[in-house]
TIDOLUM-567013 format. One record per residue (C-alpha): x, y, z; residue in one letter. Coordinates in steps of 0.001 Angstrom, whole numbers, padded with zeros to 6 digits, always signed. Example, Ala and Ser with C-alpha at 12.3 -4.5 7.8 and 13.67 -1.06 7.14 Angstrom:
BEGIN
+012300-004500+007800A;+013670-001060+007140S;
END
This chain:
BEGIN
+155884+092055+110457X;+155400+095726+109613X;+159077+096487+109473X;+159019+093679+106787X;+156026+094576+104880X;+157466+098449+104749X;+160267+097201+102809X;+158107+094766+100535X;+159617+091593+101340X;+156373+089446+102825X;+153349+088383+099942X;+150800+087809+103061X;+150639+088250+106634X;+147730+085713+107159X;+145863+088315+108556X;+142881+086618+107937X;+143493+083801+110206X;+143022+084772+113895X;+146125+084181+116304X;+144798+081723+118205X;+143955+079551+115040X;+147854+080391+113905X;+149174+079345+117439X;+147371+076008+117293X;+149218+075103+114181X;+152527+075415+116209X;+151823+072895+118975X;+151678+069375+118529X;+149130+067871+120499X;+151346+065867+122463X;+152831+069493+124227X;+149288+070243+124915X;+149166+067571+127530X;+152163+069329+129929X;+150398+072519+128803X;+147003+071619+130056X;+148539+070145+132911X;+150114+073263+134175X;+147230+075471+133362X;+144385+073406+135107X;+146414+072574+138152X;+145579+073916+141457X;+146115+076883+142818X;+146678+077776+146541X;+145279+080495+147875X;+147520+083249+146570X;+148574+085859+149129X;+149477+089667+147995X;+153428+090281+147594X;+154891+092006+150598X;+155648+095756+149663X;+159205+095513+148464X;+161465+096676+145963X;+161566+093531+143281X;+159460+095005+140993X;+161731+097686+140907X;+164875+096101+140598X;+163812+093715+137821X;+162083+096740+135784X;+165468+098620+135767X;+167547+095295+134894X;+165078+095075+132169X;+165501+098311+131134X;+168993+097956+131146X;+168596+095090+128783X;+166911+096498+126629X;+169020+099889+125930X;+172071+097824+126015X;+171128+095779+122992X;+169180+099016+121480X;+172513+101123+121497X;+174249+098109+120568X;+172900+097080+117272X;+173030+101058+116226X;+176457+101499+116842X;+177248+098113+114849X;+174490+099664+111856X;+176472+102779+112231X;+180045+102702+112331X;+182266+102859+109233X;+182463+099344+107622X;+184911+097300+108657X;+185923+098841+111851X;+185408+096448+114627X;+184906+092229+114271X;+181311+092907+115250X;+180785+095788+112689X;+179496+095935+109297X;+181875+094273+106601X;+184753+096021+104831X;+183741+097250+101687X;+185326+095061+098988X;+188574+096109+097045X;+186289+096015+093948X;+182733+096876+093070X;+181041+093564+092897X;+179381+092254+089580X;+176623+090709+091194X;+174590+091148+094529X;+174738+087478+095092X;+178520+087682+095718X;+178304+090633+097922X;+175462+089478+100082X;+176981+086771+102198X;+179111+089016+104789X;+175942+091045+105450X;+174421+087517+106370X;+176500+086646+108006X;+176203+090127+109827X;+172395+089682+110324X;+172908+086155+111655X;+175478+086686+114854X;+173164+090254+115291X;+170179+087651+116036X;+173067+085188+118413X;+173585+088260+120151X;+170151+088918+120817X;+169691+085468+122212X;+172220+085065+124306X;+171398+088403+126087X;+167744+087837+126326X;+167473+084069+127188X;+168636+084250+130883X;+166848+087749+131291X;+163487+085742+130879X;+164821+083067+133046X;+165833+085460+136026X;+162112+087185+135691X;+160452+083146+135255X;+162530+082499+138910X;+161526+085779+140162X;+158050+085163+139492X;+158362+081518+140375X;+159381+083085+144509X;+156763+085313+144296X;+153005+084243+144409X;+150984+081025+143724X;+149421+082785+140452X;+153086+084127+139513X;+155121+080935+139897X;+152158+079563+137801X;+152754+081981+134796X;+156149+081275+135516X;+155786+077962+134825X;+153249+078279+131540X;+155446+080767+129390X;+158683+077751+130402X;+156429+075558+128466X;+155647+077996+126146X;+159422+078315+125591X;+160253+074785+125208X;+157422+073798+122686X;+157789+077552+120584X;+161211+078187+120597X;+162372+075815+118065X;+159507+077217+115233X;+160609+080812+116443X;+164097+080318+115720X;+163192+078765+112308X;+161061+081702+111461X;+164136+083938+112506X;+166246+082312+110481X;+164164+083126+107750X;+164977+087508+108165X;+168292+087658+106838X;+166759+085596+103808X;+164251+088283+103060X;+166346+091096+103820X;+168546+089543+100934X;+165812+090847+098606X;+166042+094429+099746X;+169722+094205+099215X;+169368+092493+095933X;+166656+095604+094941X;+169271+098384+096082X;+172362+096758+094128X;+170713+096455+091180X;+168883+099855+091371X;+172798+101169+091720X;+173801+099525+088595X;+170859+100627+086476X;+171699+103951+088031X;+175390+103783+087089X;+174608+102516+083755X;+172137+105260+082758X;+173828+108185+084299X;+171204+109028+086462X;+173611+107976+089562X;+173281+111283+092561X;+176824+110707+092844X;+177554+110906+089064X;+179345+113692+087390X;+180755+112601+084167X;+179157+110081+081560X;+177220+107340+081681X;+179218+103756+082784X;+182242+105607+084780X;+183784+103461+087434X;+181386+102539+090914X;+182611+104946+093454X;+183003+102824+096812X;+183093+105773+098821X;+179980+106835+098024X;+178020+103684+099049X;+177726+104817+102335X;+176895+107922+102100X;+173597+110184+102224X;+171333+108395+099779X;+173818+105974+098877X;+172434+102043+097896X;+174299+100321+100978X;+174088+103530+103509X;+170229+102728+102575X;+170433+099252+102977X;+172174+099631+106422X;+169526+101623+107901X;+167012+099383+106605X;+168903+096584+108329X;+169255+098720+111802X;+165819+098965+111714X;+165089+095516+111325X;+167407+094358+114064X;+165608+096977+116419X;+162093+095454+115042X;+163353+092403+115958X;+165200+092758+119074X;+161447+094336+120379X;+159887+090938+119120X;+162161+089404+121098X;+161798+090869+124265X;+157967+090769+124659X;+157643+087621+126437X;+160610+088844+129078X;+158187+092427+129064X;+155234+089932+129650X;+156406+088230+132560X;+157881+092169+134477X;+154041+093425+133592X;+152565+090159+135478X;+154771+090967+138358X;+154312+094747+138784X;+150493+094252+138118X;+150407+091395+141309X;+148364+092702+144019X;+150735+093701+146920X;+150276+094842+150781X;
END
């Protein structure tokens, strides 16, 4: 949210309404009967973990995680366009007219960023849920509260996901046309000669050039994101390490 509001694409943050109120909107009251359920069972008598090296092991998987999709989405935000399948799209022959018909490869872009994502971060939270599940009555609990957390949240978060490439559409929409107006005033940094002289492609992506910003506005974004992501996964490794042990 403060990535977004940085680049001045959210009109409110609801900060006046307190996160429990804004939770309650997302679950139906039929999900709060499994939820209840779970959370007002009983709980045995819950014995410390024996000393051993879990905790460890699932920290430095995490961590592993984590810098693997860190490095991943900056060397995708980074390399020249066009250069691997997973990369940022080729330039265009042309300079577009409009930023509506250059903006749907960089969707496209944002969208199998965020399937990446997913697909890498979905069965780490499932390994630390089983993990928790084998370790302690108060653990296999938790474990068993953020699975229903999962299953009634997931489908709004995913919606609200969706959403990111559709905002970061106005940034890129803001930096086009700031290029033109540039272009067609002569007040371009990479302008020598008169006013209207063809777009140089070249320079888009360099220094202070309107995509080379746009690009790092995007990395940072995806990194925003990919933390938002991981916090329930975190959530879960803090329970564990935090569970009394002998």
């Amino acid at each position: 949210m403060r990535c977004l509001n940085d680049l001045a694409l959210l009109e409110s943050t609801d900060a006046e309404m307190a996160f429990a109120e804004r939770l309650a909107l997302w679950i139906h009251f039929t999900d709060a009967i499994p939820l209840s359920a779970i959370h007002n069972g009983a709980l045995p008598v819950s014995q410390p973990l024996q000393a051993n090296t879990a905790a460890e092991s699932l920290s430095a998987e995490f961590n592993r995680s984590k810098a693997m999709l860190v490095n991943t989405i900056i060397k995708v935000c980074s390399a020249p366009p066009g250069e691997s399948v997973s990369g940022l799209p080729s330039l265009p022959l042309e300079a577009p007219t409009s930023a509506a018909s250059a903006w749907p490869p960089y969707r496209r872009f944002y969208a199998a960023q965020q399937y990446e994502m997913d697909t890498r971060i979905q069965p780490l939270r499932a390994k630390l849920r089983t993990a928790l599940a084998t370790a302690s009555p108060r653990l296999k609990k938790l474990a068993e509260l953020d699975a229903m957390f999962e299953k009634i949240l997931r489908g709004r978060e995913l919606e609200l996901l969706a959403r990111v490439p559709l905002l970061l559409k106005t940034r890129f929409e803001q930096l086009f046309k700031l290029h033109r107006a540039q272009l067609q005033s002569g007040d371009h940094p990479h302008q020598t000669d008169h006013p209207g002289q063809p777009d140089d492609r070249a320079a888009w992506m360099q220094g202070e050039g309107w995509l080379n910003r746009f690009c790092k506005d995007m990395q940072s974004l995806l990194l925003a994101e990919a933390d938002l992501r991981l916090q329930p996964a975190l959530g879960l490794l803090e329970a564990f390490k935090k569970e009394p042990t002998q």
